[in-house]
PAGULO-589901 format. One record per residue (C-alpha): x, y, z; residue in three letters. Coordinates in nm, 2 decimals, decimal comma. Layout:
+--------+--------+--------+------+
!     px !     py !     pz ! code !
+--------+--------+--------+------+
!      X !      Y !      Z !  ala !
...
+--------+--------+--------+------+
***
This chain:
+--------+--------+--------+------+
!     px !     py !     pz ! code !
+--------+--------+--------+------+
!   2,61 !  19,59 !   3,04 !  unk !
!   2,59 !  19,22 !   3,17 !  unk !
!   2,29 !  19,07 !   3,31 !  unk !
!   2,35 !  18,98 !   3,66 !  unk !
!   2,30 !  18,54 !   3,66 !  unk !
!   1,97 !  18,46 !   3,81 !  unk !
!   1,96 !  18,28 !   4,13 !  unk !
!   1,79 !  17,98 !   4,16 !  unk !
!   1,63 !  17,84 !   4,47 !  unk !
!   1,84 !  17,58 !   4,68 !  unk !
!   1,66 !  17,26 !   4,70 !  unk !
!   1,66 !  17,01 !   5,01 !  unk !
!   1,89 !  16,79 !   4,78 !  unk !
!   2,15 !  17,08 !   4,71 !  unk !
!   2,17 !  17,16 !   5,05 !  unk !
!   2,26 !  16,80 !   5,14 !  unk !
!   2,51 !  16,75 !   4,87 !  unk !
!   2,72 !  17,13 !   4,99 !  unk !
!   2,73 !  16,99 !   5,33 !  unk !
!   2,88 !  16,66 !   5,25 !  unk !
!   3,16 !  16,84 !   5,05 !  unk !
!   3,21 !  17,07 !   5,36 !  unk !
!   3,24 !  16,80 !   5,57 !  unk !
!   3,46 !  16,59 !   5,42 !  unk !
!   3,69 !  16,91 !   5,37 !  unk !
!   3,70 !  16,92 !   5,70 !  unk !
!   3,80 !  16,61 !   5,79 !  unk !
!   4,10 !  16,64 !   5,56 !  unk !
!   4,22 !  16,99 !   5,67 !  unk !
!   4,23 !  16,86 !   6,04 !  unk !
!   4,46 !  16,55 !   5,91 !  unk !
!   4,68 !  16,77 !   5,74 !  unk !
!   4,71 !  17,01 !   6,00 !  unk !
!   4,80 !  16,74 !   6,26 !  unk !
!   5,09 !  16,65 !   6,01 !  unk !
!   5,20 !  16,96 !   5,95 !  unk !
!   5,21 !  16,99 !   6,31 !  unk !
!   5,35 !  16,68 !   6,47 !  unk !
!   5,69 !  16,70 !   6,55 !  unk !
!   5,96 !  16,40 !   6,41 !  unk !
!   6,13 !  16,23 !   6,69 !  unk !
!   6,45 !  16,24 !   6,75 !  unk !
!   6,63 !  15,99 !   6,97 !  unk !
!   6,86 !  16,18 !   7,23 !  unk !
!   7,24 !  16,17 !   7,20 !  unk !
!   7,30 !  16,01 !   7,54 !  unk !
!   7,05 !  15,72 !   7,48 !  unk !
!   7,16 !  15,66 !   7,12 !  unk !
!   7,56 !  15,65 !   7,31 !  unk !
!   7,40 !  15,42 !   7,61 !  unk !
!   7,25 !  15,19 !   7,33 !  unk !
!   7,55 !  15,17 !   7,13 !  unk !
!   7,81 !  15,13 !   7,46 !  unk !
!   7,54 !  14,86 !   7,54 !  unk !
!   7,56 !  14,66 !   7,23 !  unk !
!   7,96 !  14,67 !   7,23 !  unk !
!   7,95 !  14,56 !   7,58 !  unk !
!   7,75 !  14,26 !   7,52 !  unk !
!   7,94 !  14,15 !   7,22 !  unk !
!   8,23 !  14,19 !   7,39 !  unk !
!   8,18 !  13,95 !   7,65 !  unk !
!   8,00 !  13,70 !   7,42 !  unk !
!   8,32 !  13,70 !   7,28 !  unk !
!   8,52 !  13,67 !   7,57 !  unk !
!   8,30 !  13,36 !   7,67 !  unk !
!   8,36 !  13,18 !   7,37 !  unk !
!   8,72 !  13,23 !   7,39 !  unk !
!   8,78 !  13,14 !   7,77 !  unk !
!   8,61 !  12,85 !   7,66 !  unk !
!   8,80 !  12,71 !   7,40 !  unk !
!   9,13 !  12,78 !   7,65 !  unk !
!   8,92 !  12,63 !   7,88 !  unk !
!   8,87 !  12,36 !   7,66 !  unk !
!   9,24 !  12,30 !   7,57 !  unk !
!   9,40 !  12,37 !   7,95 !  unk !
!   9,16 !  12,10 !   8,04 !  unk !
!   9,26 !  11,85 !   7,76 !  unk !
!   9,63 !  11,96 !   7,83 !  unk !
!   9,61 !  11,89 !   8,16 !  unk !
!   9,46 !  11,54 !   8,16 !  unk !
!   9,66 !  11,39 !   7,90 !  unk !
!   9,95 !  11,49 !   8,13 !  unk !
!   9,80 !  11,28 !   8,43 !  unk !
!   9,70 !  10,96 !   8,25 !  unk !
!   9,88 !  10,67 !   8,30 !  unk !
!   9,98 !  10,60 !   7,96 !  unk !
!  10,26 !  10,94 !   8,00 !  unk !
!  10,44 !  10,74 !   8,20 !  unk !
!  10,39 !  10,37 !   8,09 !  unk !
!  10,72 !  10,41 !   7,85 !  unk !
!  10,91 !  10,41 !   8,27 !  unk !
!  10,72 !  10,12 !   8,39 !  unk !
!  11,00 !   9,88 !   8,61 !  unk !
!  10,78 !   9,63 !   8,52 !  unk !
!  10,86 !   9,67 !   8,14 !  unk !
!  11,21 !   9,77 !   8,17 !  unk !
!  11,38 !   9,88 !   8,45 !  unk !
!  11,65 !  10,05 !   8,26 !  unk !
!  11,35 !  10,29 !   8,13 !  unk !
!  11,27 !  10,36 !   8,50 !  unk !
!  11,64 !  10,44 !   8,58 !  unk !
!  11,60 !  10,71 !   8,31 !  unk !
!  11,33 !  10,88 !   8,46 !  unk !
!  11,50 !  10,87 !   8,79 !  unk !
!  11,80 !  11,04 !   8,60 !  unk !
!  11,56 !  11,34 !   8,50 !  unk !
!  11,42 !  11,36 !   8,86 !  unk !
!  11,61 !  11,20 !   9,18 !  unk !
!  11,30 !  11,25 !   9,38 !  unk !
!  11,13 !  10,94 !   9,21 !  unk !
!  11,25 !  10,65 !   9,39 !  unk !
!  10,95 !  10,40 !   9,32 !  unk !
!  10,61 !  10,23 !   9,15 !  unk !
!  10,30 !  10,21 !   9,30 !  unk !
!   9,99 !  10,00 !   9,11 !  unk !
!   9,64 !   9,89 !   9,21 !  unk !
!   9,51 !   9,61 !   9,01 !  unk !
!   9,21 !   9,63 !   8,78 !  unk !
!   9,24 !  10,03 !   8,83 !  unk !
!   9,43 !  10,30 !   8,63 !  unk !
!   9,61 !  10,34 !   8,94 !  unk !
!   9,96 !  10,29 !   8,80 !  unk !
!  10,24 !  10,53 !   8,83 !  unk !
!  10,53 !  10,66 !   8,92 !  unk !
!  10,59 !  10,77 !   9,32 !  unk !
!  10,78 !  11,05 !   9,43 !  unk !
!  10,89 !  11,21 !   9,75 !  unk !
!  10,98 !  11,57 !   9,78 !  unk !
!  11,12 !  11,81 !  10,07 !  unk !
!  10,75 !  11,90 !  10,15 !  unk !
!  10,42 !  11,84 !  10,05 !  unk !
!  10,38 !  12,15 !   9,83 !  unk !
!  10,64 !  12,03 !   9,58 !  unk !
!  10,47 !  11,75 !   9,35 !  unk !
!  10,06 !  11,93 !   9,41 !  unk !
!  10,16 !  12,09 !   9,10 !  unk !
!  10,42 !  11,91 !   8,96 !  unk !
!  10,51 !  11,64 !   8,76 !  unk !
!  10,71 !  11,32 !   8,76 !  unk !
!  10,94 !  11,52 !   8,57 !  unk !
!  10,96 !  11,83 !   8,74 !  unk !
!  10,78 !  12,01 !   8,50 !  unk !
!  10,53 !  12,24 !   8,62 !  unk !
!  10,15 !  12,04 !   8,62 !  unk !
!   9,84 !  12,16 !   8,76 !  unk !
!   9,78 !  11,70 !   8,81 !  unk !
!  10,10 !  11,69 !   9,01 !  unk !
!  10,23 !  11,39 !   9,12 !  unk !
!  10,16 !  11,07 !   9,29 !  unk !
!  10,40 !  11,16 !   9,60 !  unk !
!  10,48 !  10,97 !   9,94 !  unk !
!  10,43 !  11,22 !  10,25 !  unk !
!  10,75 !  11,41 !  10,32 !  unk !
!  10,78 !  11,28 !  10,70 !  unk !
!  10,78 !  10,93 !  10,59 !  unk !
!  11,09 !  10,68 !  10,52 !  unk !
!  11,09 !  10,59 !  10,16 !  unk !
!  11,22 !  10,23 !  10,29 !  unk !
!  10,87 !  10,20 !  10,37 !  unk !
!  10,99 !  10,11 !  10,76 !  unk !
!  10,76 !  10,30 !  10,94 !  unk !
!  10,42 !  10,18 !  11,07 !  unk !
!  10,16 !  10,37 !  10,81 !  unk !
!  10,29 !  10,57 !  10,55 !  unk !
!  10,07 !  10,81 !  10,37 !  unk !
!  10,07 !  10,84 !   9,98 !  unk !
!   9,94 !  11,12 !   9,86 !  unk !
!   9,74 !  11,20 !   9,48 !  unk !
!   9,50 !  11,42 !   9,33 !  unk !
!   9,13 !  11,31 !   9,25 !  unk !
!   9,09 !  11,37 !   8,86 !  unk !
!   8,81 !  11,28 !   8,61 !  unk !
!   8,86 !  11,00 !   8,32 !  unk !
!   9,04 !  10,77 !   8,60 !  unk !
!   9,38 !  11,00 !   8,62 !  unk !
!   9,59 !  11,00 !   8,91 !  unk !
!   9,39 !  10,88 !   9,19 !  unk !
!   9,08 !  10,91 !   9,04 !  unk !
!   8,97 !  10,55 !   9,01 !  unk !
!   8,96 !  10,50 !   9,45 !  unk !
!   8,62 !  10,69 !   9,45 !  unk !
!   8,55 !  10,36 !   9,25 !  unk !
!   8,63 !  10,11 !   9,55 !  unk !
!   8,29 !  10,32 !   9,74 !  unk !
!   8,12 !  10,04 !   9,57 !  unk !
!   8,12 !   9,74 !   9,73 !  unk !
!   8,16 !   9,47 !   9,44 !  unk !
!   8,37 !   9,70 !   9,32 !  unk !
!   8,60 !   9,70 !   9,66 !  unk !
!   8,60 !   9,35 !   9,72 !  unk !
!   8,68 !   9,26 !   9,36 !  unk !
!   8,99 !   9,47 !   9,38 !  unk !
!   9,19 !   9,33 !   9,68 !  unk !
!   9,56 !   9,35 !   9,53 !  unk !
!   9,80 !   9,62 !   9,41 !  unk !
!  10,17 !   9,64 !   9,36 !  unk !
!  10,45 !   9,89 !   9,47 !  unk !
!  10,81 !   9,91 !   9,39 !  unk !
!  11,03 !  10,05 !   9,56 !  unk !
!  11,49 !   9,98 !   9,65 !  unk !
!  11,46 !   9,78 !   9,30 !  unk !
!  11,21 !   9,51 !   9,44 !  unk !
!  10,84 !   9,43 !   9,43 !  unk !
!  10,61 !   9,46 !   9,74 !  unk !
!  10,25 !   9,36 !   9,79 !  unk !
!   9,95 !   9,53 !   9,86 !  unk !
!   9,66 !   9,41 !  10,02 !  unk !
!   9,36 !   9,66 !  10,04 !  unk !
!   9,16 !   9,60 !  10,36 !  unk !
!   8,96 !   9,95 !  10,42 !  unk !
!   8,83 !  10,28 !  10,23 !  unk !
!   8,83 !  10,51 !  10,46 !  unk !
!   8,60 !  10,85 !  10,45 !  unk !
!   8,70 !  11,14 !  10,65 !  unk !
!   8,83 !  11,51 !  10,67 !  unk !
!   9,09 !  11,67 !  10,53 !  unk !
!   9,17 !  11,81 !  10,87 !  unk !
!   9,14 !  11,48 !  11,06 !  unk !
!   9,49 !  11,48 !  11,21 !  unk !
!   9,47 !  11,15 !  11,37 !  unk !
!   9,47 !  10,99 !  11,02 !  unk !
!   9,69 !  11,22 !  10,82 !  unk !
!   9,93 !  11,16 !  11,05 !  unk !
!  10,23 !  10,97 !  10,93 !  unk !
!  10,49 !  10,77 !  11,10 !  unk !
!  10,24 !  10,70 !  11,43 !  unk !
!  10,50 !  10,56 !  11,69 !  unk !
!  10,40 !  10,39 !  12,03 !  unk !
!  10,16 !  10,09 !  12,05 !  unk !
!   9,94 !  10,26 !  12,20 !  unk !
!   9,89 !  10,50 !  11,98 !  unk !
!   9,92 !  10,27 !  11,67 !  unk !
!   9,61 !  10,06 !  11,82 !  unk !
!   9,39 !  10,38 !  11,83 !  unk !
!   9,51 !  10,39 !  11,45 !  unk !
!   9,35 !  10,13 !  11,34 !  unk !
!   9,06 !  10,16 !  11,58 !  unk !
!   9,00 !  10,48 !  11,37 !  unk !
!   9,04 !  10,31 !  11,06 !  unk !
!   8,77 !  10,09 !  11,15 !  unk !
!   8,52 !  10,32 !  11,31 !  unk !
!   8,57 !  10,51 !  10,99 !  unk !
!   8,58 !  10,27 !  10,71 !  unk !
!   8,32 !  10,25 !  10,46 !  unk !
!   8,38 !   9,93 !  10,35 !  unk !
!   8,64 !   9,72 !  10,50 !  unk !
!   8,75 !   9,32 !  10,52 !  unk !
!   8,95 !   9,14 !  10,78 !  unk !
!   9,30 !   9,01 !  10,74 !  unk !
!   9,39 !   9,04 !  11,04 !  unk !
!   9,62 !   9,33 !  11,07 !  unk !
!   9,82 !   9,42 !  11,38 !  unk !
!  10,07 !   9,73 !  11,48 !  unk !
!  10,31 !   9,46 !  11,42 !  unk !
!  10,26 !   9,50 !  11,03 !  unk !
!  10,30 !   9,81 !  10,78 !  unk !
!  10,02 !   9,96 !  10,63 !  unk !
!  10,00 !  10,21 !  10,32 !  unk !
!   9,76 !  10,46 !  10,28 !  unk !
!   9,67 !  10,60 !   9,93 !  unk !
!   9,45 !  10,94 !  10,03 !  unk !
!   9,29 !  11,16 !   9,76 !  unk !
!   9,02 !  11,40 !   9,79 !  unk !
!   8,60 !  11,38 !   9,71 !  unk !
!   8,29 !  11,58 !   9,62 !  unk !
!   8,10 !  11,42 !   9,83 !  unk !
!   8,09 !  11,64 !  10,12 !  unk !
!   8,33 !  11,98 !  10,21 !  unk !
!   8,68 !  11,89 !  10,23 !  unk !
!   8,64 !  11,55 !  10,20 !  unk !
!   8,89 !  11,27 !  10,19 !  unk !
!   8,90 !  10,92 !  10,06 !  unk !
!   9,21 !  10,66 !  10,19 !  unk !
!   9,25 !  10,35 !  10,03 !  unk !
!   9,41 !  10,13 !  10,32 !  unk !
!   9,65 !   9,82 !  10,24 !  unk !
!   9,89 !   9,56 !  10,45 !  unk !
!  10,24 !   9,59 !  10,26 !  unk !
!  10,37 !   9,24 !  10,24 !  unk !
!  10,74 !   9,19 !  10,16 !  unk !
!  10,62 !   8,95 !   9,84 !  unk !
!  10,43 !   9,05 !   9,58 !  unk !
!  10,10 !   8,93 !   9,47 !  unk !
!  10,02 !   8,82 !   9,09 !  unk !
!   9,79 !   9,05 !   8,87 !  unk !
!   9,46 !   8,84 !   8,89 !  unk !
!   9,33 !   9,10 !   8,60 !  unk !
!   9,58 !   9,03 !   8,36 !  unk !
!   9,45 !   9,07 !   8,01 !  unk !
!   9,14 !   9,26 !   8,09 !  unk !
!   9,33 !   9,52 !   8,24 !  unk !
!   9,54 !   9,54 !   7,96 !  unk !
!   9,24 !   9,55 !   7,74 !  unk !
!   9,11 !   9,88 !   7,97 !  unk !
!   9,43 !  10,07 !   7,90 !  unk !
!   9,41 !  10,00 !   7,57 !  unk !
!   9,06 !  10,13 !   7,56 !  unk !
!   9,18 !  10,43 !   7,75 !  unk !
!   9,49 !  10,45 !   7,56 !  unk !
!   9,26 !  10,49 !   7,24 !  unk !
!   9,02 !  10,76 !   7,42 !  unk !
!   9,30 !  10,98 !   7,54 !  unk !
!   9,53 !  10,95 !   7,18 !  unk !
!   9,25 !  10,93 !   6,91 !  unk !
!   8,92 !  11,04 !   7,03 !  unk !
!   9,04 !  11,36 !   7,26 !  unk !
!   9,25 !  11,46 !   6,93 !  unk !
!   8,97 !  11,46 !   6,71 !  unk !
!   8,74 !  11,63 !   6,94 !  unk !
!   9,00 !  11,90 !   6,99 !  unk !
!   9,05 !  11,94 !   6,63 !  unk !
!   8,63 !  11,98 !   6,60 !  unk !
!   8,57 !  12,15 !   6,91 !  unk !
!   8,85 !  12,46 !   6,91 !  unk !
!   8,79 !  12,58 !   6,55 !  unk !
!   8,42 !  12,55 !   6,58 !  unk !
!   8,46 !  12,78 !   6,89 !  unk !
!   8,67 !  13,01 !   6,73 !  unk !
!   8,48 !  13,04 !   6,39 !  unk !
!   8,13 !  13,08 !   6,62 !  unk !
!   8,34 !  13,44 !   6,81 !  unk !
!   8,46 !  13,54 !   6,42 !  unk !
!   8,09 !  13,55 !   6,32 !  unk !
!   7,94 !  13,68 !   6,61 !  unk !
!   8,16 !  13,97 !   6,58 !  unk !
!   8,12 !  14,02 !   6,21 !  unk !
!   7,78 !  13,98 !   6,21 !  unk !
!   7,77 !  14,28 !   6,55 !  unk !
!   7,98 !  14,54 !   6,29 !  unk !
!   7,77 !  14,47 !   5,97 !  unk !
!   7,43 !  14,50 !   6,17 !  unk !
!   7,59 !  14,78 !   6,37 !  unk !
!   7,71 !  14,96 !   6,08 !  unk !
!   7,32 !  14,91 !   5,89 !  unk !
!   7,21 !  15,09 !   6,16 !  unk !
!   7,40 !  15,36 !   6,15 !  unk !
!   7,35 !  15,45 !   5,72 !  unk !
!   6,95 !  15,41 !   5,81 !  unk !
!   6,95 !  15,66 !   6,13 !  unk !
!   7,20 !  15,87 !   5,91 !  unk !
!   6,98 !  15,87 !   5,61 !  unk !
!   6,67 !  15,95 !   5,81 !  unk !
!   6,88 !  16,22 !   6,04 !  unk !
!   6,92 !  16,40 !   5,67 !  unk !
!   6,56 !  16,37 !   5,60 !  unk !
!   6,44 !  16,50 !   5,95 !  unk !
!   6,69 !  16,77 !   5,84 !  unk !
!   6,51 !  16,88 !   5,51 !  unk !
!   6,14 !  16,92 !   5,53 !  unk !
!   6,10 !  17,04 !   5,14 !  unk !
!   6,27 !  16,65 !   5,08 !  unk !
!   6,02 !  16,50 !   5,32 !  unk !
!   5,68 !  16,67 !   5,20 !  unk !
!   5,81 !  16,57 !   4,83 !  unk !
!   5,84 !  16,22 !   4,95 !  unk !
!   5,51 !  16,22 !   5,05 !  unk !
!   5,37 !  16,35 !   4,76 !  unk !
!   5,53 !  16,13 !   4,53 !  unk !
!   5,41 !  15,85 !   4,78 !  unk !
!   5,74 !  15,78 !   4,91 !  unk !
!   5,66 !  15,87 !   5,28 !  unk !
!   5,92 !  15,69 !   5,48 !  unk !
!   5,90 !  15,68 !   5,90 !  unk !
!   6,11 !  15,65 !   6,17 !  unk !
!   6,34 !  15,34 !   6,18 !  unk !
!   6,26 !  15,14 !   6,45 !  unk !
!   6,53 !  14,94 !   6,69 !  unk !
!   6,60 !  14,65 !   6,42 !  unk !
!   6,74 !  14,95 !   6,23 !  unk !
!   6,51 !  14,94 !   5,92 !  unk !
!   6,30 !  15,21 !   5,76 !  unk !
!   5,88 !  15,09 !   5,84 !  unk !
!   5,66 !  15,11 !   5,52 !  unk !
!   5,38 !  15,38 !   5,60 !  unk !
!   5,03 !  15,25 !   5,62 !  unk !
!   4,77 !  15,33 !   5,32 !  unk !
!   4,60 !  15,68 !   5,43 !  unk !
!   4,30 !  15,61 !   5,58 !  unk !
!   3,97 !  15,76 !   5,43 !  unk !
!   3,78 !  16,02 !   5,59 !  unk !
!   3,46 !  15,86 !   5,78 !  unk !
!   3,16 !  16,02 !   5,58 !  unk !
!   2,86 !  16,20 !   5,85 !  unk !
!   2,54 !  16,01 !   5,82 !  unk !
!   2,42 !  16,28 !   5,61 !  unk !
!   2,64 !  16,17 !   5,32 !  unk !
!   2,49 !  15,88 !   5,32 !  unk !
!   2,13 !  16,03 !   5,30 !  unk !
!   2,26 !  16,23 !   4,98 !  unk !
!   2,03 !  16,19 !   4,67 !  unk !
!   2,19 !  15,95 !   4,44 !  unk !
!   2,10 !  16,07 !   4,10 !  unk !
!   2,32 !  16,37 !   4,09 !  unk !
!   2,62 !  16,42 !   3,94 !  unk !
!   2,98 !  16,62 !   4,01 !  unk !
!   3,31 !  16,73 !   3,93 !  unk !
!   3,52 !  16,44 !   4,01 !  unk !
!   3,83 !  16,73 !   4,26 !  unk !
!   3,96 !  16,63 !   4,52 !  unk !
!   3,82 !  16,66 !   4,86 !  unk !
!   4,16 !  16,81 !   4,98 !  unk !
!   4,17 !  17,08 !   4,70 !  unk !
!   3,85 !  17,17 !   4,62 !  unk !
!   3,72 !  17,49 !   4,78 !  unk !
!   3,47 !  17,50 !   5,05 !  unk !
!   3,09 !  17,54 !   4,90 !  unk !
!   2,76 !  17,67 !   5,08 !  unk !
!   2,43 !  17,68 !   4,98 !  unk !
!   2,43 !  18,02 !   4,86 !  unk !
!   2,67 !  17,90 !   4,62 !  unk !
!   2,57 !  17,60 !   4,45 !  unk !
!   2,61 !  17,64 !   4,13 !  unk !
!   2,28 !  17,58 !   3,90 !  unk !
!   2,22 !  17,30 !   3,67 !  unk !
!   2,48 !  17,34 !   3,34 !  unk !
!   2,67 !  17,59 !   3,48 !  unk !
!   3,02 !  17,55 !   3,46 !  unk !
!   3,20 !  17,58 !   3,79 !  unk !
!   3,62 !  17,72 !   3,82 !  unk !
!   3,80 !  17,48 !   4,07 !  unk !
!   4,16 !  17,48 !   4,14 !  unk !
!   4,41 !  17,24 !   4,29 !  unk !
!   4,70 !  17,47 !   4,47 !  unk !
!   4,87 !  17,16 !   4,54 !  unk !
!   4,94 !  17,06 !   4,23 !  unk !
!   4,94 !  17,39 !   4,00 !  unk !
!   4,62 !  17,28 !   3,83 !  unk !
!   4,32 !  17,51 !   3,72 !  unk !
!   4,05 !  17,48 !   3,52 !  unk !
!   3,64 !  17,47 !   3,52 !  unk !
!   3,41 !  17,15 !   3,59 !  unk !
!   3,04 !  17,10 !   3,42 !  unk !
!   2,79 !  17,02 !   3,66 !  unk !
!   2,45 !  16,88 !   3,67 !  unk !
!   2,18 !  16,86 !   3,87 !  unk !
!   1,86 !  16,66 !   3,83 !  unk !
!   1,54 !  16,92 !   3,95 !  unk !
!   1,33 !  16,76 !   4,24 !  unk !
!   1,02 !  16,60 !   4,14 !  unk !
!   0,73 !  16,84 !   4,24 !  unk !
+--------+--------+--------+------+
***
C-alpha cells in the first residue's frame, strides 16, 4: 500500500505565484471566448449590388465625358475651319473673277464680295428666299452650323435701297463676322475706316461711320429698305443716339448705307452693326501687306497648328477613356476574387481557426478590395499582484492558454514533478518544478 504524499504548507510566496497563473488564464479564456463568439460580417446583397451599379455608373459617364469631348473637340475644329476666310479665298473676284463665276455656278444665290480692310472680314455674300436659309449654310449650299455671310432677304441686291442689312454670325478666331466686336475699341474703329464690296461685276466703297449696339428685337434698325424721308431721318437719328463710336462724313437720306449686324455676349440678345456710306468708287486697301501678312498668320494657325493639335488632342482623349475603363474592370474584377476568396473562408470555419493557428489569420477586406494584415495579439495586462511575485522562483515554461487552472491547495511541492497538457496542440507530458523555501 502507497503512502499518501505529504502536504506541505502554502507559503505567502506560493499563494502569490497560483494567483498570477489564474489570472492570467483568465484573461486569455475571455479573449478566446469573444473570438469564438464574434460573428464575421457579411456585407448585404443589396449594398454590395448598390456599390457595384454605383461604380459602373460613374465609369460610365467618365467615359461618356471624355468622348463628348473629343466630338466636341473635332465638331468645333470642323466647324471653324469651314468659316475662315481662307475656304473661300481660292473665289476671291479680286484674284480671279473667273474663280468667282465658279462658285456662283455651284450656288446662284451668291451674287457678290463684301471686305473690311485690316479685318478677316472677307467673303463671299449671299442672298436667299428668307433669312433662315444661309444661318446654317454655306456658300456652297452645304449644310454648316457658321452659315453664311447673307444680304437680308427684303433687300435689292442692286444695293438701290436706302440701308440694306447684311447679315453674319459672331464666331471666335476672327471667322465670319467675328472681327466687328473688334471696332468696340476706339483706335481700333478709327484705324479701320474702309472696306470693299462687289457686287453686278464692279467694286463699291465702304466707308464705316458708326458701330452701333442694340437689340436683337429693335425693329427700327433691323428694318430694311426704310422708305419716306421722314422716316429715313429718324434712321439715322437712331443710328446716332445708339452708336458707340461713330465719325462724321456727313451722311444724308440722299446716300446708301450698309449695315453689317452680327450678334454679342455682352448683354442678352445683343447686337453689334457695323454702319458704312456705299460709294459708287472703290477705295484702295491702305493695309496692304500687313493684311496680307495676318492671313498668312492665320492661314498657318488654321492649316498647321489646328492639325497638329487635333492629331495630339483626339488620341490623347481617346487613349485617357481606353484606360479609365480598363483600369474600372481589372480593379473591379480584384475585388471580386478577394470578397470571393474571403466569402469561402467565412464559409469554412475548420479553414479559418487553422489559419489562425498557423498564424495566417486573415480579416475582412476592406473597400480598396484587399485582404488587411491582422495586428500582433496583444498580451494580457498582468494584476499588480504579478508584479509583487517573488522573483527567485522558478516554473514550467506552458502556456498560459493551455495550462490548467492551479490553487493553493494544489501547488505542487518543491521537486515534484507536475503533469500538464496542451489540448490545443495534442501535447502531454510532466514539468519539474522548484521552489526556493522562505527565509524564516
Amino acid at each position: 500500500m502507497m503512502n499518501a504524499p505529504m502536504k506541505t504548507p502554502v507559503t505567502q510566496g506560493q499563494a502569490s505565484l497560483a494567483a498570477t497563473v489564474a489570472a492570467t488564464q483568465a484573461a486569455v479564456h475571455t479573449t478566446a471566448t469573444e473570438k469564438a463568439q464574434a460573428k464575421p460580417y457579411n456585407t448585404p446583397k443589396p449594398v454590395k449590388f448598390f456599390d457595384s451599379f454605383l461604380d459602373t455608373v460613374v465609369v460610365a459617364i467618365i467615359m461618356f465625358m471624355l468622348v463628348f469631348s473629343a466630338y466636341a473637340m473635332w465638331d468645333t475644329d470642323q466647324m471653324h475651319a469651314g468659316a475662315m476666310s481662307d475656304q473661300y479665298s481660292v473665289y476671291n473676284p479680286a484674284e480671279d473673277p473667273l474663280t468667282f463665276e465658279e462658285l456662283r455656278a455651284i450656288n446662284p444665290d451668291v451674287f457678290g464680295w463684301i471686305t473690311v480692310y485690316g479685318t478677316l472680314i472677307d467673303f463671299p455674300l449671299l442672298q436667299g428666299e428668307n433669312n433662315s436659309r444661309y444661318l446654317n449654310h454655306n456658300a456652297k449650299g452645304e449644310f454648316s452650323l457658321a452659315g453664311a455671310i447673307f444680304l437680308d432677304h427684303a433687300n435689292d441686291r442692286n444695293f438701290t435701297d436706302f440701308n440694306s442689312i447684311i447679315h453674319g454670325h459672331h464666331m471666335d478666331q476672327g471667322a465670319k463676322f467675328g472681327n466687328i466686336d473688334l471696332f468696340t475699341d476706339f483706335e481700333f474703329f478709327e484705324s479701320r475706316k474702309y472696306g470693299n464690296l462687289f457686287f453686278n461685276d464692279k467694286d463699291h466703297g465702304l466707308e464705316f461711320f458708326a458701330l452701333v449696339e442694340t437689340s436683337g428685337y429693335d425693329w427700327q434698325i433691323f428694318n430694311p429698305a426704310v422708305t419716306g424721308r421722314e422716316n429715313q431721318e429718324a434712321y439715322l437719328e437712331r443710328i446716332e443716339y445708339l452708336a458707340r463710336h461713330s465719325r462724321d462724313i456727313g451722311v444724308t437720306i440722299d446716300d446708301r448705307i450698309v449695315l453689317l449686324a452680327t450678334c454679342t455676349n455682352e448683354f442678352t440678345n445683343g447686337r453689334h452693326l457695323l454702319v458704312a456710306k456705299l460709294h459708287d468708287t472703290p477705295f484702295p486697301n491702305p493695309f496692304g501687306d500687313e493684311e496680307a501678312a495676318e492671313r498668312a498668320q492665320q492661314s498657318f494657325i488654321d492649316g498647321e497648328i489646328l492639325p497638329i493639335l487635333r492629331q495630339i488632342c483626339f488620341p490623347a482623349l481617346l487613349i485617357a477613356a481606353i484606360l479609365v475603363l480598363a483600369y474600372w474592370a481589372i480593379q473591379k474584377r480584384r475585388r471580386w476574387s478577394v470578397e470571393d476568396k474571403w466569402s469561402m473562408i467565412e464559409a469554412n470555419p475548420e479553414l479559418l481557426a487553422k489559419l489562425e493557428k498557423e498564424g495566417l489569420g486573415v480579416k475582412k477586406p476592406g473597400k480598396s478590395g484587399s485582404v488587411k494584415k491582422p495586428a500582433s495579439p496583444k498580451q494580457p495586462v498582468m494584476p499588480p499582484a504579478a508584479q509583487k511575485a517573488p522573483t527567485p522562483s522558478t516554473i514550467s515554461p506552458l502556456s498560459p492558454r493551455t495550462a490548467a487552472p492551479l490553487t493553493a491547495q494544489t501547488i505542487p511541492t518543491p521537486g515534484r514533478a507536475v503533469p500538464f497538457s496542451t489540448g490545443a496542440m495534442g501535447m502531454t507530458g510532466t514539468a519539474q518544478t522548484t521552489f526556493m523555501p522562505p527565509k524564516n
